[in-house]
N, CA, C and O atoms as a GROMACS GRO file, in nm:
protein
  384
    1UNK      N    1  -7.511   9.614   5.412
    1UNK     CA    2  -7.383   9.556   5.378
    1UNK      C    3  -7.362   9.423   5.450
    1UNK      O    4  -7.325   9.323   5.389
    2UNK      N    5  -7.390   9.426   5.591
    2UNK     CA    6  -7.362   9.291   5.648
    2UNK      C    7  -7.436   9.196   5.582
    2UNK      O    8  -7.378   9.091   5.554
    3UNK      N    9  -7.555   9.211   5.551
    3UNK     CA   10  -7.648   9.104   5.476
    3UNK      C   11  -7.617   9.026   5.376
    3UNK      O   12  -7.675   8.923   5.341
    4UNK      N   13  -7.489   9.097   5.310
    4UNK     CA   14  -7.421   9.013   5.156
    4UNK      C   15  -7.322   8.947   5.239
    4UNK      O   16  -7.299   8.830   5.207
    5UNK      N   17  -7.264   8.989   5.328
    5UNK     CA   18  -7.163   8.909   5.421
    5UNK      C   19  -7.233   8.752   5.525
    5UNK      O   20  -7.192   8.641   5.558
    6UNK      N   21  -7.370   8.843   5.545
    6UNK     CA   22  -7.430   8.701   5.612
    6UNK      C   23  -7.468   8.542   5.526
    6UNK      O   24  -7.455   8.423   5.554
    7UNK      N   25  -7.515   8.611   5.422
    7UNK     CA   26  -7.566   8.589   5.261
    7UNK      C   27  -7.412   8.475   5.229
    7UNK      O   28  -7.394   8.353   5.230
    8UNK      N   29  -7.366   8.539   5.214
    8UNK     CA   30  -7.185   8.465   5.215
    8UNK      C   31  -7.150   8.343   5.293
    8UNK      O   32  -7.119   8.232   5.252
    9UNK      N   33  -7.164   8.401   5.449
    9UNK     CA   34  -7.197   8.311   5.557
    9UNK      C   35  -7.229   8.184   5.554
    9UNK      O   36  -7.168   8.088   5.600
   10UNK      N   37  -7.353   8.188   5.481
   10UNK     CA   38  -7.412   8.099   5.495
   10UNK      C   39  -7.370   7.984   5.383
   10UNK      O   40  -7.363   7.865   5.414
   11UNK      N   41  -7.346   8.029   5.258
   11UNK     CA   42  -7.382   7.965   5.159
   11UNK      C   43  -7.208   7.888   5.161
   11UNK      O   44  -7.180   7.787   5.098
   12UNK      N   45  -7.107   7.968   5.252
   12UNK     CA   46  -6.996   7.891   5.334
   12UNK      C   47  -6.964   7.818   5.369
   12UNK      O   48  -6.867   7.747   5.346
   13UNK      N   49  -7.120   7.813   5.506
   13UNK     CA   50  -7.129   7.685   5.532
   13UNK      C   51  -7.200   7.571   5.499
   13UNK      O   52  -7.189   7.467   5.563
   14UNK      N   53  -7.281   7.584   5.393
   14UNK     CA   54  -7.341   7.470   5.294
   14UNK      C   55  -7.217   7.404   5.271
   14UNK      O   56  -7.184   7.291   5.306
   15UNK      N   57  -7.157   7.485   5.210
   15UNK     CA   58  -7.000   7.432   5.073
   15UNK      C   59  -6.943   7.342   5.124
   15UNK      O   60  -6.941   7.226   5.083
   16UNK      N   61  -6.873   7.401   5.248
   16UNK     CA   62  -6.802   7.371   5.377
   16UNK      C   63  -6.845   7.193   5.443
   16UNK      O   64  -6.781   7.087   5.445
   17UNK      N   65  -6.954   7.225   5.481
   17UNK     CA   66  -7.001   7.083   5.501
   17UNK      C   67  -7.052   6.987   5.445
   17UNK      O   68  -7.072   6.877   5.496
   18UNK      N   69  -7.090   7.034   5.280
   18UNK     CA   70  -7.066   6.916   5.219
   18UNK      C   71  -6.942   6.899   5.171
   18UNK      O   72  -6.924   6.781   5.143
   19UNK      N   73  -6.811   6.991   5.140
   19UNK     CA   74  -6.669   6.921   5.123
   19UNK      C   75  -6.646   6.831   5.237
   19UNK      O   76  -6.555   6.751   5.217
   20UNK      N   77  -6.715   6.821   5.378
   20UNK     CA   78  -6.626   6.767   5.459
   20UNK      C   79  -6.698   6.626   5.472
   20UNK      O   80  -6.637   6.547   5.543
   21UNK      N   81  -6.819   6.579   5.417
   21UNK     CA   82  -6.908   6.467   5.403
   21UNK      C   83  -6.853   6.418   5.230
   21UNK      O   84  -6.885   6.305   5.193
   22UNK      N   85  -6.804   6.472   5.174
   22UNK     CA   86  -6.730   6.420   5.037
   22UNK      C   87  -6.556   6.398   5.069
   22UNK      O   88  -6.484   6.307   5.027
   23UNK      N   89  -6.528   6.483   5.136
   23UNK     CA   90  -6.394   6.416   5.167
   23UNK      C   91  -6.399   6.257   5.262
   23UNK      O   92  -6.324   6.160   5.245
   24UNK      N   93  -6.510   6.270   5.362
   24UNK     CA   94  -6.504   6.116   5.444
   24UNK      C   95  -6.535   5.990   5.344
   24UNK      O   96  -6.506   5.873   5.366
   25UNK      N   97  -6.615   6.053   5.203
   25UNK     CA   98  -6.679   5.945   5.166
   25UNK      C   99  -6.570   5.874   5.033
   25UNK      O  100  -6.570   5.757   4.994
   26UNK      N  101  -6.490   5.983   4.987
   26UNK     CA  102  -6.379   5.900   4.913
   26UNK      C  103  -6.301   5.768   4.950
   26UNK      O  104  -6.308   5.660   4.891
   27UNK      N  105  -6.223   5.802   5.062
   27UNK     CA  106  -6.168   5.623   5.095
   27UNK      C  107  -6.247   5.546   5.036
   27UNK      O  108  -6.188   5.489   4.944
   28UNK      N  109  -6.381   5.509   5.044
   28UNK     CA  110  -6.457   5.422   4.989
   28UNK      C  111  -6.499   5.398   4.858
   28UNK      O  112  -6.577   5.312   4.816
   29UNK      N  113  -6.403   5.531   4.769
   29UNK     CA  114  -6.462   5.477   4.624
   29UNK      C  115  -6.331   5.418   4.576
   29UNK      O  116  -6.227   5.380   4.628
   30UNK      N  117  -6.394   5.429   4.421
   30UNK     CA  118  -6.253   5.312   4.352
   30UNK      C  119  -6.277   5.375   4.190
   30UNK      O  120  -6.382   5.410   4.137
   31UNK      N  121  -6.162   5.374   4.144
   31UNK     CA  122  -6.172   5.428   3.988
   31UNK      C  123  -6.210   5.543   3.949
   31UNK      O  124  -6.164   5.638   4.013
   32UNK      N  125  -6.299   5.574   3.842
   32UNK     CA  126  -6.302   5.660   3.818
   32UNK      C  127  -6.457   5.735   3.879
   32UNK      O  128  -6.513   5.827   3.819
   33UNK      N  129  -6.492   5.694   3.964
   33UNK     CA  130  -6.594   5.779   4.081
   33UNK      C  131  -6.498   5.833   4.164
   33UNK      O  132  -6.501   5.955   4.181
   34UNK      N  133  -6.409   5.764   4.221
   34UNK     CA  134  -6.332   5.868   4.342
   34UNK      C  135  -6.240   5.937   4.194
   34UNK      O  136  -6.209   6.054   4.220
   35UNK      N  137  -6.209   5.911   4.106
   35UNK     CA  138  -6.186   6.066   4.050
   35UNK      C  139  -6.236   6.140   4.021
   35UNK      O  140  -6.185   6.251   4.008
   36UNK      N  141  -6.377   6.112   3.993
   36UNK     CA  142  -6.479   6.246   3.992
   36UNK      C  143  -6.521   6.304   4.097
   36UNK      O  144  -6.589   6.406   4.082
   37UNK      N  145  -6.497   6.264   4.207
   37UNK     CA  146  -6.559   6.286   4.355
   37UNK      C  147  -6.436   6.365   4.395
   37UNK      O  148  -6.462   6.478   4.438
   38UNK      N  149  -6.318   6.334   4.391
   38UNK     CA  150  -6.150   6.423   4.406
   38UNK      C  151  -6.228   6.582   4.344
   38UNK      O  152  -6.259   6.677   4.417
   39UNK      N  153  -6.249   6.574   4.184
   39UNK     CA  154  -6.237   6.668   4.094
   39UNK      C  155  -6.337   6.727   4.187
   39UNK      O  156  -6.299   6.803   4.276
   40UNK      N  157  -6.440   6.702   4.174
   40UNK     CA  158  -6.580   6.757   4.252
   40UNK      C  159  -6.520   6.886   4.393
   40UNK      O  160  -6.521   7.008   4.405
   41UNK      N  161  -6.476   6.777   4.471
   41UNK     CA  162  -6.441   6.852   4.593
   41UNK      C  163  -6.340   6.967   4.529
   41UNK      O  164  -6.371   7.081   4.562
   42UNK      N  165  -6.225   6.956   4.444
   42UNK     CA  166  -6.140   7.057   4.434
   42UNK      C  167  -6.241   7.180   4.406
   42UNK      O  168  -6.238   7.292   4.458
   43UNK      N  169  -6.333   7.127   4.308
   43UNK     CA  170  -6.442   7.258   4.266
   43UNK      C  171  -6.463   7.331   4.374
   43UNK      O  172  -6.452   7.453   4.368
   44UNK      N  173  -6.501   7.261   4.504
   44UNK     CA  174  -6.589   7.309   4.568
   44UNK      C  175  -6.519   7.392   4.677
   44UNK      O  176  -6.553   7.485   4.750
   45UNK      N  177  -6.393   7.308   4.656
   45UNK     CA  178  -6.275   7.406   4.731
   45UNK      C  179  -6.255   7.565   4.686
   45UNK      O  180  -6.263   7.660   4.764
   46UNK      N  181  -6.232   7.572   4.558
   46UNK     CA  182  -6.194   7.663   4.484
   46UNK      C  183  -6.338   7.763   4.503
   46UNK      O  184  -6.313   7.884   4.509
   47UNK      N  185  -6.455   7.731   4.512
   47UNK     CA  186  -6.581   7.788   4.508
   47UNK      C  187  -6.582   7.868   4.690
   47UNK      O  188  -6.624   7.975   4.733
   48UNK      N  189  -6.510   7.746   4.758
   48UNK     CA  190  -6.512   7.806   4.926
   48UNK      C  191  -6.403   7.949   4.948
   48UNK      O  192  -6.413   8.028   5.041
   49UNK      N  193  -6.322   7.954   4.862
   49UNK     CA  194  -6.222   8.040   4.842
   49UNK      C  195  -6.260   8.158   4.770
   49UNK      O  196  -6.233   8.278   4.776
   50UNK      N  197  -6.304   8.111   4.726
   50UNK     CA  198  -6.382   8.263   4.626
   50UNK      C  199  -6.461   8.328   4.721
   50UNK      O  200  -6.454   8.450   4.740
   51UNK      N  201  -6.552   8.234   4.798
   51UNK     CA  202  -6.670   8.331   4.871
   51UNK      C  203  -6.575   8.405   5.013
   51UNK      O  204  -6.610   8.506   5.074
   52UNK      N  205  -6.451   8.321   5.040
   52UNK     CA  206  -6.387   8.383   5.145
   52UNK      C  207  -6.347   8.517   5.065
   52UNK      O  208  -6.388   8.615   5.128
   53UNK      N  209  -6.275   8.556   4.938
   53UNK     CA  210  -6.236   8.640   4.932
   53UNK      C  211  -6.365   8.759   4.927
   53UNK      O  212  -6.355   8.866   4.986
   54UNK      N  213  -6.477   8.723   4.853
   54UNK     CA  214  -6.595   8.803   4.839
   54UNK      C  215  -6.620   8.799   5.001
   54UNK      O  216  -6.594   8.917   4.977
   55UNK      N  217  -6.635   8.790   5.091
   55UNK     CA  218  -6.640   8.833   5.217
   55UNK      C  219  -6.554   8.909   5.266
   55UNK      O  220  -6.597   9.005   5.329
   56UNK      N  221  -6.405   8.892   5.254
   56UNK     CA  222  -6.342   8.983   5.273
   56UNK      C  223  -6.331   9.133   5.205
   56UNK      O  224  -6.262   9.221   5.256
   57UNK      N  225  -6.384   9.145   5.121
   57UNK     CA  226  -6.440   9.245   5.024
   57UNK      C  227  -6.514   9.328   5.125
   57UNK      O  228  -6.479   9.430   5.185
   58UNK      N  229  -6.630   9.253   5.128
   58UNK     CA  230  -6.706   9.288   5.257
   58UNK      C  231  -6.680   9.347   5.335
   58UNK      O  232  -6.696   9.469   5.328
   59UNK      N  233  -6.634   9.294   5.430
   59UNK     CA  234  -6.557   9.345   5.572
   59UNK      C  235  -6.474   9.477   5.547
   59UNK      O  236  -6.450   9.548   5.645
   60UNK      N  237  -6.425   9.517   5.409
   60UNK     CA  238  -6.317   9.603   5.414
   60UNK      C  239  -6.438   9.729   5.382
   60UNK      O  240  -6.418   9.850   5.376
   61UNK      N  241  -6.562   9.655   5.364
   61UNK     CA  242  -6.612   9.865   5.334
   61UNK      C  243  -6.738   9.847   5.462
   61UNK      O  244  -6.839   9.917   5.457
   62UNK      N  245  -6.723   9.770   5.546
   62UNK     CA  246  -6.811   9.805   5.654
   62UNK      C  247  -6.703   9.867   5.776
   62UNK      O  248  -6.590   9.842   5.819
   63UNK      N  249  -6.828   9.973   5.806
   63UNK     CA  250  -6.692  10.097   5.912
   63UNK      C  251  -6.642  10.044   5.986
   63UNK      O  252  -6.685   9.933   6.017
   64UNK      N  253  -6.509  10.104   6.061
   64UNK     CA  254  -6.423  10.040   6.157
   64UNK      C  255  -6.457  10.016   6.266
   64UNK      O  256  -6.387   9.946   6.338
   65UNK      N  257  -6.585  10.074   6.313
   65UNK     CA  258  -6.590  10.042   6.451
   65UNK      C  259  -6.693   9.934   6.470
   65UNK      O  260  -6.724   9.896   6.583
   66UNK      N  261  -6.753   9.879   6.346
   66UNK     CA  262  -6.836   9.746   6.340
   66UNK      C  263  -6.769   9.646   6.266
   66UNK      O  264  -6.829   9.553   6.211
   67UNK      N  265  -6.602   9.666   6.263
   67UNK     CA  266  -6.524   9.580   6.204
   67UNK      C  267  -6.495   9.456   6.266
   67UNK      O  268  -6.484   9.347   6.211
   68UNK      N  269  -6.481   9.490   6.409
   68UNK     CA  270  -6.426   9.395   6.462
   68UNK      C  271  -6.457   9.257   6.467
   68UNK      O  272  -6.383   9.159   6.458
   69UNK      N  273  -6.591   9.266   6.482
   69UNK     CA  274  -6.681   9.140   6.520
   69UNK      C  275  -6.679   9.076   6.364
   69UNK      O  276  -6.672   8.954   6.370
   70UNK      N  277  -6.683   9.117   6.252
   70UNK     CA  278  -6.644   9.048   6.145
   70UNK      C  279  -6.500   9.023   6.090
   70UNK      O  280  -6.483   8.933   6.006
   71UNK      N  281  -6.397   9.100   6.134
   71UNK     CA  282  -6.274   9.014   6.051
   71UNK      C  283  -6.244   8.889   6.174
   71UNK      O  284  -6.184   8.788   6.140
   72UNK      N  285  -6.292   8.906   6.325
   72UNK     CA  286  -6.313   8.781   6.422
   72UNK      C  287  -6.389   8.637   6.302
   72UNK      O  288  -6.328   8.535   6.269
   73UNK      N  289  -6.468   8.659   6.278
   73UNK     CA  290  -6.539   8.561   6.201
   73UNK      C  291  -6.509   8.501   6.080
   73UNK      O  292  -6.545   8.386   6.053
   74UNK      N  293  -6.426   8.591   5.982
   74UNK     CA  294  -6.293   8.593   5.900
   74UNK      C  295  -6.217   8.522   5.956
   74UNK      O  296  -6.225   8.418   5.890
   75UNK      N  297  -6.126   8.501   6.058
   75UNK     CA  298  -6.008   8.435   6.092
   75UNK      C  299  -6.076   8.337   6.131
   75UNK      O  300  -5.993   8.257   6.176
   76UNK      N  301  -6.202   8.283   6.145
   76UNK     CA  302  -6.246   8.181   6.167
   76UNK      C  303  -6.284   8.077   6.064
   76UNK      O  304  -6.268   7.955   6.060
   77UNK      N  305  -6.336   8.156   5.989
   77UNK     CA  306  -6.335   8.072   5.869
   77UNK      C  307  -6.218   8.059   5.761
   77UNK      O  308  -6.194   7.998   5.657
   78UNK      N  309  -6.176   8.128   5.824
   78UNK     CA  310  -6.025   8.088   5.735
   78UNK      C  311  -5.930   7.956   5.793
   78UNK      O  312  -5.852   7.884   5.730
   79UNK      N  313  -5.965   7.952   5.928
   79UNK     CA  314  -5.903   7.829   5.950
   79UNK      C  315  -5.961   7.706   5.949
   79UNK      O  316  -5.916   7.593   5.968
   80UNK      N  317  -6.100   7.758   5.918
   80UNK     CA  318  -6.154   7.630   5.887
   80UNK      C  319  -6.159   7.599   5.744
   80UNK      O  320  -6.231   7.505   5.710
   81UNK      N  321  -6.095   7.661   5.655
   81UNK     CA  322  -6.058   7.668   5.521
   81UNK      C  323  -5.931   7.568   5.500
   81UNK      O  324  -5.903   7.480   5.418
   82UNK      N  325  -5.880   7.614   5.595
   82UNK     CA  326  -5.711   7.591   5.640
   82UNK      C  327  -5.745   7.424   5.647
   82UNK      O  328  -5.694   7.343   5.570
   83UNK      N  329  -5.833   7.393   5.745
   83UNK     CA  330  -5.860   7.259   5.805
   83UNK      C  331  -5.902   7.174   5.648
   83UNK      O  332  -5.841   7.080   5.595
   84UNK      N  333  -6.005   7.235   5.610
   84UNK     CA  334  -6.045   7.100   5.485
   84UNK      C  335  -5.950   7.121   5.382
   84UNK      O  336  -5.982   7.066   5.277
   85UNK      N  337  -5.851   7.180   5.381
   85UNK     CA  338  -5.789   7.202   5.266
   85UNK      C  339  -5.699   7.074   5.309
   85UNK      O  340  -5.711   6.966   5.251
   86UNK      N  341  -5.616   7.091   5.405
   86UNK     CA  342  -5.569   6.978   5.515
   86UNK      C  343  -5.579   6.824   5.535
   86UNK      O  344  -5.492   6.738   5.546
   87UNK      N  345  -5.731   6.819   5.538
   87UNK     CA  346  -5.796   6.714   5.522
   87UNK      C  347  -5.772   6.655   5.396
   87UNK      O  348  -5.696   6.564   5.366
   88UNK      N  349  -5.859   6.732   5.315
   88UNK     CA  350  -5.794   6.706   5.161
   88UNK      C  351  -5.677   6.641   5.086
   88UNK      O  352  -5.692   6.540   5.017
   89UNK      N  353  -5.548   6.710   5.103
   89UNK     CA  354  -5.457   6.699   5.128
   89UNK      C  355  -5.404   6.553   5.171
   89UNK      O  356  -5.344   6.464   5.110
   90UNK      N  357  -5.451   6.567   5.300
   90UNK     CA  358  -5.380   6.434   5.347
   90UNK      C  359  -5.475   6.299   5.310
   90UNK      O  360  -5.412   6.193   5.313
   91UNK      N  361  -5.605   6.290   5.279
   91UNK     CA  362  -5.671   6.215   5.218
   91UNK      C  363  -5.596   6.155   5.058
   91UNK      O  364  -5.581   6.040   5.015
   92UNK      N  365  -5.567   6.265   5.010
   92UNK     CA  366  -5.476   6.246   4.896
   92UNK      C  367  -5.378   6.178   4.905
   92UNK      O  368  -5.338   6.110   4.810
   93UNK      N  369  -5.323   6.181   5.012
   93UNK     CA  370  -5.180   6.134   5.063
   93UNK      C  371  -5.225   6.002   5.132
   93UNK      O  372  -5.127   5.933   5.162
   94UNK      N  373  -5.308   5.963   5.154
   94UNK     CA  374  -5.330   5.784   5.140
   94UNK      C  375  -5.408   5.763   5.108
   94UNK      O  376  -5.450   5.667   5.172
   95UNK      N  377  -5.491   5.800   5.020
   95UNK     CA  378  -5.576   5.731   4.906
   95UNK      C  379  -5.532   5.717   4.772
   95UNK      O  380  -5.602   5.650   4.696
   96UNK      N  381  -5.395   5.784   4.718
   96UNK     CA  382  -5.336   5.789   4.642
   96UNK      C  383  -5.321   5.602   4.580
   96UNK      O  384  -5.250   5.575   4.483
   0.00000   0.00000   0.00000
């Protein structure tokens, strides 16, 4: 079971760090590339959200007493969910 959660993990933090190398690189476009590059990232947002919830899936049928150390890792990536969504966000809010 942990293995689809690690499996998850990982492919998290692919997503994860290229939204956050596509969010730095917008300021610098113009027209309709930074609107495909906007659209792009929302994808990829929406794709980082999905795998959070499929992890949390996870976590809820591995037993309680090997719970801990994964919903810890859960609230971690959730705020780092929290963060590029943020980023996002406020990128929007002066690149507009």
């Amino acid at each position: 079971m942990s293995s689809d959660f690690e499996s998850y993990e990982q492919d998290f933090a692919v997503l994860t760090a290229d939204v956050t190398g596509r969010i730095a690189r917008v300021p610098k476009l113009l027209g309709d590339e930074k609107k495909q590059m906007v659209a792009s990232i929302e994808k990829q947002l929406e794709e980082a959200r999905e795998l959070l919830e499929q992890m949390e899936l996870e976590v809820r049928e591995i037993p309680p007493q090997s719970r801990g150390m994964y919903s810890s890792r859960m609230r971690s990536y959730k705020q780092e969910m929290g963060k590029l969504e943020a980023d996002f966000n406020l990128f929007g809010l002066l690149c507009s």
